[in-house]
N, CA, C and O atoms as a Tripos MOL2 file, in Angstrom:
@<TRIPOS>MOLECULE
protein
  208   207    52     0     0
PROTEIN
NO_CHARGES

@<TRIPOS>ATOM
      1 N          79.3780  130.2970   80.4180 N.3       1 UNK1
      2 CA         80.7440  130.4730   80.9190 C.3       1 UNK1
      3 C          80.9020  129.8750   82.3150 C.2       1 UNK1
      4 O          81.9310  129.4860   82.8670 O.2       1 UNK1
      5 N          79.5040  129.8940   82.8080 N.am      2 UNK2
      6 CA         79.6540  129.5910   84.3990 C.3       2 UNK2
      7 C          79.7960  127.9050   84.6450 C.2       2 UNK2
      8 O          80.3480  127.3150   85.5740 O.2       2 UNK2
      9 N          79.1420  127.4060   83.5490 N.am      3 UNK3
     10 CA         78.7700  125.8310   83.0460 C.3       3 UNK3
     11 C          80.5060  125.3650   83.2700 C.2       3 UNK3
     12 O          81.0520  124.6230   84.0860 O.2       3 UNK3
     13 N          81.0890  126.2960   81.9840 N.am      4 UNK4
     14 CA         82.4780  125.6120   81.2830 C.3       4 UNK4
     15 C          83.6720  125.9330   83.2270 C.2       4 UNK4
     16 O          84.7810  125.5320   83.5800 O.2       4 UNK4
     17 N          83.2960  126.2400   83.4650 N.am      5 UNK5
     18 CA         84.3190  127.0830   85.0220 C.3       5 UNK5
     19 C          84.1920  126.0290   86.0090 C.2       5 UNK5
     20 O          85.1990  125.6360   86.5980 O.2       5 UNK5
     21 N          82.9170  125.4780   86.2720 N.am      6 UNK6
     22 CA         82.5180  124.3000   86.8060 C.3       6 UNK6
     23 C          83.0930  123.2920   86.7960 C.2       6 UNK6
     24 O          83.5770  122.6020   87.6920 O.2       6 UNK6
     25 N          83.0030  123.1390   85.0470 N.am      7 UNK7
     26 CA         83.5470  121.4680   84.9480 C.3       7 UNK7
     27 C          84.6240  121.6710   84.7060 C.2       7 UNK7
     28 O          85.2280  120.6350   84.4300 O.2       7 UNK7
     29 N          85.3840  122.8100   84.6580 N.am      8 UNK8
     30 CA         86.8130  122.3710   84.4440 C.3       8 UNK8
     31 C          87.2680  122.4770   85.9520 C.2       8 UNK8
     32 O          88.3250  121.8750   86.1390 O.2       8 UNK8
     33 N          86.8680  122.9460   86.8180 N.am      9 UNK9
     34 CA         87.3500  122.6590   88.0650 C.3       9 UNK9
     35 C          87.3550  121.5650   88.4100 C.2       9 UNK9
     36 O          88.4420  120.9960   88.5060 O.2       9 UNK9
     37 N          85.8640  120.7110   88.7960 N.am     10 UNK10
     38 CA         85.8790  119.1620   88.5860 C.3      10 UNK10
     39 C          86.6450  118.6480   88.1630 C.2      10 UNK10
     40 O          87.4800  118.0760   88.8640 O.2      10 UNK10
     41 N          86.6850  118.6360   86.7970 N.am     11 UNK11
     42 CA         87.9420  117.9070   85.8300 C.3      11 UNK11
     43 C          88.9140  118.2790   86.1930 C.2      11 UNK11
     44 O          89.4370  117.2860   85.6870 O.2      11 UNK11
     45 N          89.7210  118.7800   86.6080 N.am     12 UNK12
     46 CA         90.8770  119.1760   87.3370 C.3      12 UNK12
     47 C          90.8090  118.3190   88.4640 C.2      12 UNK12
     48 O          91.1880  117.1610   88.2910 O.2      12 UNK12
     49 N          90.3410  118.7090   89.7540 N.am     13 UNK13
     50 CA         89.9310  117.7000   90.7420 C.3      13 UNK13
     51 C          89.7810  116.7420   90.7160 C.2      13 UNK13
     52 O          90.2270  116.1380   91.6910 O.2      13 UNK13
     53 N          89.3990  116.2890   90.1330 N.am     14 UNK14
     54 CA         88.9160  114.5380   89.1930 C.3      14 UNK14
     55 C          90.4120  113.9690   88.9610 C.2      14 UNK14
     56 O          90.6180  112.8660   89.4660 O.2      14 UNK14
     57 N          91.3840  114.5170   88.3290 N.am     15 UNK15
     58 CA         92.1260  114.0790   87.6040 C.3      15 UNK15
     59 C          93.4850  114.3830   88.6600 C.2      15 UNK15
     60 O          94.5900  113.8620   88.5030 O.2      15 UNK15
     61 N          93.0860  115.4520   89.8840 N.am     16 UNK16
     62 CA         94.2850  115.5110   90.6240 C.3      16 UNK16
     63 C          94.3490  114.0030   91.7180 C.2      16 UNK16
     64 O          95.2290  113.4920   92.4110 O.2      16 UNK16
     65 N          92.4670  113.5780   91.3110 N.am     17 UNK17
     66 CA         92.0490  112.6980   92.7020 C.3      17 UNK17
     67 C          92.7380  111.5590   92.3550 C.2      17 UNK17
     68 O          93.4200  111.0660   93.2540 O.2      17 UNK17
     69 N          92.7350  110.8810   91.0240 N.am     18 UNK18
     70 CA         93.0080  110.1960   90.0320 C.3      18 UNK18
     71 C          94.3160  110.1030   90.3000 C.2      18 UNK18
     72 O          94.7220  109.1690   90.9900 O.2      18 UNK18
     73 N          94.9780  110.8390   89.9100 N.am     19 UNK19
     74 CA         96.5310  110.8180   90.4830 C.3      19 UNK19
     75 C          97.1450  110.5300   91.2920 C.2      19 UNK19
     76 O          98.1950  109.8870   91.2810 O.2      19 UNK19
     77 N          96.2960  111.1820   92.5400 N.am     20 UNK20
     78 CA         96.9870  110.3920   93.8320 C.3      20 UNK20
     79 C          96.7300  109.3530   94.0790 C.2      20 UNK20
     80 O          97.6400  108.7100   94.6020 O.2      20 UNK20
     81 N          95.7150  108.8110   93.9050 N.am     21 UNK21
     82 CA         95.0540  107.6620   93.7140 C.3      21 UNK21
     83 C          96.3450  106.4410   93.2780 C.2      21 UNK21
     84 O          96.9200  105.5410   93.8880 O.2      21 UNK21
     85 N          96.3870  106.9300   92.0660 N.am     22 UNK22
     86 CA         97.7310  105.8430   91.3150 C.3      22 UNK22
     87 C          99.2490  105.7380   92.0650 C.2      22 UNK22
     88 O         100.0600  104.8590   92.3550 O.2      22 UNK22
     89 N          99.1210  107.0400   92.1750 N.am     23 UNK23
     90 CA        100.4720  107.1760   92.9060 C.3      23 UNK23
     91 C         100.5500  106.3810   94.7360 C.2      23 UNK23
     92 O         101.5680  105.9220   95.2520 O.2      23 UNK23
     93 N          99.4590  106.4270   95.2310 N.am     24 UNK24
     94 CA         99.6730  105.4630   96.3420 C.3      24 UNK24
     95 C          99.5130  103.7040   96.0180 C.2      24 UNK24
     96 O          99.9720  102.7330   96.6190 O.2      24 UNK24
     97 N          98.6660  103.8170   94.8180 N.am     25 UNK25
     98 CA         98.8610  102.1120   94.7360 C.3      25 UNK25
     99 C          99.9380  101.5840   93.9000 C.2      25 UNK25
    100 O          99.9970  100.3610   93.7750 O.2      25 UNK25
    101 N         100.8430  102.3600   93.2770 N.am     26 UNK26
    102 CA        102.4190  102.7460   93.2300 C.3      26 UNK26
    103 C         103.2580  102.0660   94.3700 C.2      26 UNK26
    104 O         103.8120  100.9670   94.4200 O.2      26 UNK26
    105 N         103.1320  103.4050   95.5350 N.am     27 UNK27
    106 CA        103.9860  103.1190   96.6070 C.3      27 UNK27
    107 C         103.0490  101.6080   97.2760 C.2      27 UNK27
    108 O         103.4730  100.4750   97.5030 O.2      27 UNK27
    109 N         102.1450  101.9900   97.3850 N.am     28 UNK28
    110 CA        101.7660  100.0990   98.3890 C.3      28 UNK28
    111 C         102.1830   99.3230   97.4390 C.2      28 UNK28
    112 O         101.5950   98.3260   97.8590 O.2      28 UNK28
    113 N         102.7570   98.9170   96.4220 N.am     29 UNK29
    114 CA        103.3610   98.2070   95.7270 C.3      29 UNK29
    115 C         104.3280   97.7980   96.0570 C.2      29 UNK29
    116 O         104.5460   96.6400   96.4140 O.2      29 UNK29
    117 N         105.4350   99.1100   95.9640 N.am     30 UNK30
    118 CA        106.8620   98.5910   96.2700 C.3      30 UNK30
    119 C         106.9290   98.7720   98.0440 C.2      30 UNK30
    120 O         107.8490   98.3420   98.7400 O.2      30 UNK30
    121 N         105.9870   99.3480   98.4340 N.am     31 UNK31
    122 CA        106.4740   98.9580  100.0570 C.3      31 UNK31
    123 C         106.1410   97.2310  100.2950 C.2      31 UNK31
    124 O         106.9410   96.6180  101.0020 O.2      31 UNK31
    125 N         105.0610   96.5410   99.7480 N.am     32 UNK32
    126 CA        104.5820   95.5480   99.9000 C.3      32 UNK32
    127 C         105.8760   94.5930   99.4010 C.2      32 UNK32
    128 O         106.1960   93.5560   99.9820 O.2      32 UNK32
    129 N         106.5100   95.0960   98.3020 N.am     33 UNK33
    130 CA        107.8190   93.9450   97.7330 C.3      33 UNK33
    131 C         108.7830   94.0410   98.5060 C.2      33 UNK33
    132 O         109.4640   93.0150   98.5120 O.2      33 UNK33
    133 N         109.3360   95.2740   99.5320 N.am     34 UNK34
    134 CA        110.4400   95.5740  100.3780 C.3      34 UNK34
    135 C         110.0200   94.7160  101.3710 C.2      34 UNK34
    136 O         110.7800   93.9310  101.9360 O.2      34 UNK34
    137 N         108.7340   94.8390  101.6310 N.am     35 UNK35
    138 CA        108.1730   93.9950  103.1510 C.3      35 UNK35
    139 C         108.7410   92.7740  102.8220 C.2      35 UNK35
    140 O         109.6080   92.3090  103.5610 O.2      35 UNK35
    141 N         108.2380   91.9410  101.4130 N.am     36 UNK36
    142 CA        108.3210   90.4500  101.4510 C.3      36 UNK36
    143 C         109.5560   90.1070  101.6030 C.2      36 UNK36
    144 O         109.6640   89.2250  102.4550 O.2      36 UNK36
    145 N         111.0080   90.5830  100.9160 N.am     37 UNK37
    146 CA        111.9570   90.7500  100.2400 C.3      37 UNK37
    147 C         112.7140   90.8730  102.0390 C.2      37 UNK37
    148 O         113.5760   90.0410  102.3190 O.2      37 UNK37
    149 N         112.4560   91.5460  102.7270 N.am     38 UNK38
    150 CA        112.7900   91.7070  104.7380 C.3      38 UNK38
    151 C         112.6180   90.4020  105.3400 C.2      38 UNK38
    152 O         113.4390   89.8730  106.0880 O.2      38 UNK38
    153 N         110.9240   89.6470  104.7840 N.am     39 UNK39
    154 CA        110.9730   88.9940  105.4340 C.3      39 UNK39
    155 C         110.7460   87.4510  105.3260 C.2      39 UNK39
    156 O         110.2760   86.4840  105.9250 O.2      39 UNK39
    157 N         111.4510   87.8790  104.0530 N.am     40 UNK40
    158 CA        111.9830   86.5850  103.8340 C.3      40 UNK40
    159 C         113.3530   86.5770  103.9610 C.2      40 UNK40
    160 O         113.9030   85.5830  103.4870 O.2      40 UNK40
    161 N         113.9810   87.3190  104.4160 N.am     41 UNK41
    162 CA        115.4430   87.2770  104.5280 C.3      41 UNK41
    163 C         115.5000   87.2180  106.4420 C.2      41 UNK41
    164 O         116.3700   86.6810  107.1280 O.2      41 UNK41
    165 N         114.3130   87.9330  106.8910 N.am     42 UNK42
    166 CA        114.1030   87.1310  108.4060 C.3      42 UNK42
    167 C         113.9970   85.8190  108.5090 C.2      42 UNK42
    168 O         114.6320   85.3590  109.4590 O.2      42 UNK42
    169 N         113.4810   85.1370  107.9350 N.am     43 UNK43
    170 CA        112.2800   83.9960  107.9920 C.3      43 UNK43
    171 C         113.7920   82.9640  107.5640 C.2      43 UNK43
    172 O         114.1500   82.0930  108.3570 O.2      43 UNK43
    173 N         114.4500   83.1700  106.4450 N.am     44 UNK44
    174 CA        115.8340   82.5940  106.6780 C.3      44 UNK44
    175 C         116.8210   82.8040  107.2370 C.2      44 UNK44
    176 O         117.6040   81.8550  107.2010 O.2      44 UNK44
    177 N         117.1730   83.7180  107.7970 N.am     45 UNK45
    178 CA        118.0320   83.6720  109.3260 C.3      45 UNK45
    179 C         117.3510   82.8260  110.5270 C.2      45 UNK45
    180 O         117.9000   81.9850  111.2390 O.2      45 UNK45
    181 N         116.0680   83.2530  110.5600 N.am     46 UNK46
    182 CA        115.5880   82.2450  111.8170 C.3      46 UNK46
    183 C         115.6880   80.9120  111.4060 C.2      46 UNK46
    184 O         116.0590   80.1220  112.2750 O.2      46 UNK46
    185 N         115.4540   80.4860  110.3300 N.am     47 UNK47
    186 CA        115.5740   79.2280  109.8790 C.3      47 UNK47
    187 C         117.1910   78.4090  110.1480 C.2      47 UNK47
    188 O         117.4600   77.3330  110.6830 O.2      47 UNK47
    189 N         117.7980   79.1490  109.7020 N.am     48 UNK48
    190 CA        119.7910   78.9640  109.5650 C.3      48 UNK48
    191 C         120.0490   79.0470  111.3350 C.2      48 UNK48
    192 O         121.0480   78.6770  111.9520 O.2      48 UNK48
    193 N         118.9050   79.6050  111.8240 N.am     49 UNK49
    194 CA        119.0940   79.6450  113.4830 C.3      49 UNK49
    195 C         119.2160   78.3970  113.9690 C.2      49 UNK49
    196 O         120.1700   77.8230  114.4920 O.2      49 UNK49
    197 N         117.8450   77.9740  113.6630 N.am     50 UNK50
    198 CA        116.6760   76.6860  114.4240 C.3      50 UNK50
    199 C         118.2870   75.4960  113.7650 C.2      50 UNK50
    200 O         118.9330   74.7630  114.5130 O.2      50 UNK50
    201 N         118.5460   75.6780  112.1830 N.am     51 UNK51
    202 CA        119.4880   74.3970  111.8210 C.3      51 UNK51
    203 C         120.8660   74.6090  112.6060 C.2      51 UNK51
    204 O         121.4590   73.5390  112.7410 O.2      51 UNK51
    205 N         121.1870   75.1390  112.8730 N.am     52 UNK52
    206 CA        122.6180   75.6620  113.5820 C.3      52 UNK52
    207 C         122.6640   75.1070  115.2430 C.2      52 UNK52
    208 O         123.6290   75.3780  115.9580 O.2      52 UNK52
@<TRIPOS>BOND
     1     1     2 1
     2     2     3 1
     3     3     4 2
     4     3     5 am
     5     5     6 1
     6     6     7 1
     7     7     8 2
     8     7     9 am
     9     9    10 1
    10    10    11 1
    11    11    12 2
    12    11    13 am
    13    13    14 1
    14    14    15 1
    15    15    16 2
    16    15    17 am
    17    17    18 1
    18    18    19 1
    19    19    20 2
    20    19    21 am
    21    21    22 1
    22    22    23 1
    23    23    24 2
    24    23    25 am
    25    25    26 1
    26    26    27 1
    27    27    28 2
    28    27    29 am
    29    29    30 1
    30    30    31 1
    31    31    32 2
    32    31    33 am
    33    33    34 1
    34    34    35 1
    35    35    36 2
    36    35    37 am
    37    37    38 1
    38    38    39 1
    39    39    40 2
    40    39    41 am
    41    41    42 1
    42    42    43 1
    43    43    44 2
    44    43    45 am
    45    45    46 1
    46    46    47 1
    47    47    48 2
    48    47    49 am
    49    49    50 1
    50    50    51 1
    51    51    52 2
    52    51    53 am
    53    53    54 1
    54    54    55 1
    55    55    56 2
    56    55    57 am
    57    57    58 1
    58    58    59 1
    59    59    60 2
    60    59    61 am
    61    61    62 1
    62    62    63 1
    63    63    64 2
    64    63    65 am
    65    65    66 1
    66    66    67 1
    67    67    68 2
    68    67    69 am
    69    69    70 1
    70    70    71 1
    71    71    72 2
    72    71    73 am
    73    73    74 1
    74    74    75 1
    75    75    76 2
    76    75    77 am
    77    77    78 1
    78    78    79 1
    79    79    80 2
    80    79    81 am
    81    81    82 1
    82    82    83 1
    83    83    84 2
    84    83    85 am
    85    85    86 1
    86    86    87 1
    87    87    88 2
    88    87    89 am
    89    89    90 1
    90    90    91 1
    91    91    92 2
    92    91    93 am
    93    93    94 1
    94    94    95 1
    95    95    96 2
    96    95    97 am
    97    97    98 1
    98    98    99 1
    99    99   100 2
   100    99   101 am
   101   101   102 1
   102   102   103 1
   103   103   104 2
   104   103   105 am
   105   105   106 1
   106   106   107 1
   107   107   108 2
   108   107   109 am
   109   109   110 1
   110   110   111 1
   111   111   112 2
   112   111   113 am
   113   113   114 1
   114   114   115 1
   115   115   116 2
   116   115   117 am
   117   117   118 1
   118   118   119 1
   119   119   120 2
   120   119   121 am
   121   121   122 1
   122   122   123 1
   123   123   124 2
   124   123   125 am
   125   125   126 1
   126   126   127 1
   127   127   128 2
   128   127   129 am
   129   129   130 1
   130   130   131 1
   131   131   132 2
   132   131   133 am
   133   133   134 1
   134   134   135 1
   135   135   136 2
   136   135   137 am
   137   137   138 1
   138   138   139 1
   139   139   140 2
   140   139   141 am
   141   141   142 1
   142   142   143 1
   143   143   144 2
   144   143   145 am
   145   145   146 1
   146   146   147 1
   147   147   148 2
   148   147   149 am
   149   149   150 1
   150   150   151 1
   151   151   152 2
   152   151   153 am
   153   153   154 1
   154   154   155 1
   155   155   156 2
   156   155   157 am
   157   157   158 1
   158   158   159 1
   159   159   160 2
   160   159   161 am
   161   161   162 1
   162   162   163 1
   163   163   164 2
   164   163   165 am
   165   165   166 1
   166   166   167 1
   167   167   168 2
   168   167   169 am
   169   169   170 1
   170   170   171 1
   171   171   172 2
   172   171   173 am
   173   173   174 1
   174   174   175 1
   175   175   176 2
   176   175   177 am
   177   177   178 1
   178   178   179 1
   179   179   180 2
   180   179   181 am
   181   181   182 1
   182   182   183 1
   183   183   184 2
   184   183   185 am
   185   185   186 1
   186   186   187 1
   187   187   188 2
   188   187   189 am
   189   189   190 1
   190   190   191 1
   191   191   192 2
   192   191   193 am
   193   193   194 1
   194   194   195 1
   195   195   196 2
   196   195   197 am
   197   197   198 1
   198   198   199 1
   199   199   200 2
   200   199   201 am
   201   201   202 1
   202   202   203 1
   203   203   204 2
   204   203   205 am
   205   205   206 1
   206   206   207 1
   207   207   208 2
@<TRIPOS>SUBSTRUCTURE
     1 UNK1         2 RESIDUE 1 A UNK
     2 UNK2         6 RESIDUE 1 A UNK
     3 UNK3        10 RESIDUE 1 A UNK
     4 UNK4        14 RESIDUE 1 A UNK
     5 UNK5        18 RESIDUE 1 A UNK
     6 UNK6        22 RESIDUE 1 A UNK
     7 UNK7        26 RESIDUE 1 A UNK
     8 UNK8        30 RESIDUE 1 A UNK
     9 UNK9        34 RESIDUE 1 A UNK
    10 UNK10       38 RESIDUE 1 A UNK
    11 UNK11       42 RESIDUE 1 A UNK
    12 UNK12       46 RESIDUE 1 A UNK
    13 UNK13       50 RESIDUE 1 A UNK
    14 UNK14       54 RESIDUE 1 A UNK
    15 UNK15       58 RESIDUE 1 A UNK
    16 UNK16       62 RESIDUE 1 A UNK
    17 UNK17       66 RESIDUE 1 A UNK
    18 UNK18       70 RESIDUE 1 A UNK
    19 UNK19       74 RESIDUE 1 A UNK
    20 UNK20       78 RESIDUE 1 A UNK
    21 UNK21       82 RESIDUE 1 A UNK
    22 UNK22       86 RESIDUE 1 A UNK
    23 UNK23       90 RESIDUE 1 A UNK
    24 UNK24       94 RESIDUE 1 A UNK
    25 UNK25       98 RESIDUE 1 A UNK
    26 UNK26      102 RESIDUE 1 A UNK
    27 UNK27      106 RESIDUE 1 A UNK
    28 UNK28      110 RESIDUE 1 A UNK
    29 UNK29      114 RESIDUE 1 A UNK
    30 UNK30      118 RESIDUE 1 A UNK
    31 UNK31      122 RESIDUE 1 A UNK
    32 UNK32      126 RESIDUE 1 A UNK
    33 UNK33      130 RESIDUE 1 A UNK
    34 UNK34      134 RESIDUE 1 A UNK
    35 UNK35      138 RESIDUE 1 A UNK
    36 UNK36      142 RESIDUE 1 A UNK
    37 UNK37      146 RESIDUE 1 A UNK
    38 UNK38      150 RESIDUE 1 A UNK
    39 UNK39      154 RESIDUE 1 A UNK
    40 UNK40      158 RESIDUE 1 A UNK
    41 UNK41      162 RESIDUE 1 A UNK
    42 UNK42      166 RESIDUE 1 A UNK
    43 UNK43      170 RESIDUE 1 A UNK
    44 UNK44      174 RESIDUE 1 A UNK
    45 UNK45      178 RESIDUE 1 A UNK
    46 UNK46      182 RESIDUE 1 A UNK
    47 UNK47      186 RESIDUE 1 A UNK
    48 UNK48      190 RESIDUE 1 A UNK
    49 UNK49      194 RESIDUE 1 A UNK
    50 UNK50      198 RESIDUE 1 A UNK
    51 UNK51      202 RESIDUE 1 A UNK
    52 UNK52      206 RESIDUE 1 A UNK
């Protein structure tokens, strides 16, 4: 009983670690596409600057 109490804690833990895990390479995802998506909309204003 003491065996089965063990590993289901682990396995629990395991699978909460697992989770967050996904869930931040989730968010660094879409923060990484907002970043590009900023600055490339910088990168062409400065550009429309320099031609102006």
């Amino acid at each position: 009983m003491l065996i089965f109490l063990v590993l289901l804690f682990f396995s629990l833990f395991f699978g909460v670690m697992m989770l967050g895990n996904h869930m931040s390479h989730v968010f660094e995802q879409l923060l990484e596409q907002k970043a590009n998506e900023t600055l490339a909309r910088i990168d062409q204003s400065l550009n429309d600057e320099n031609k102006g």
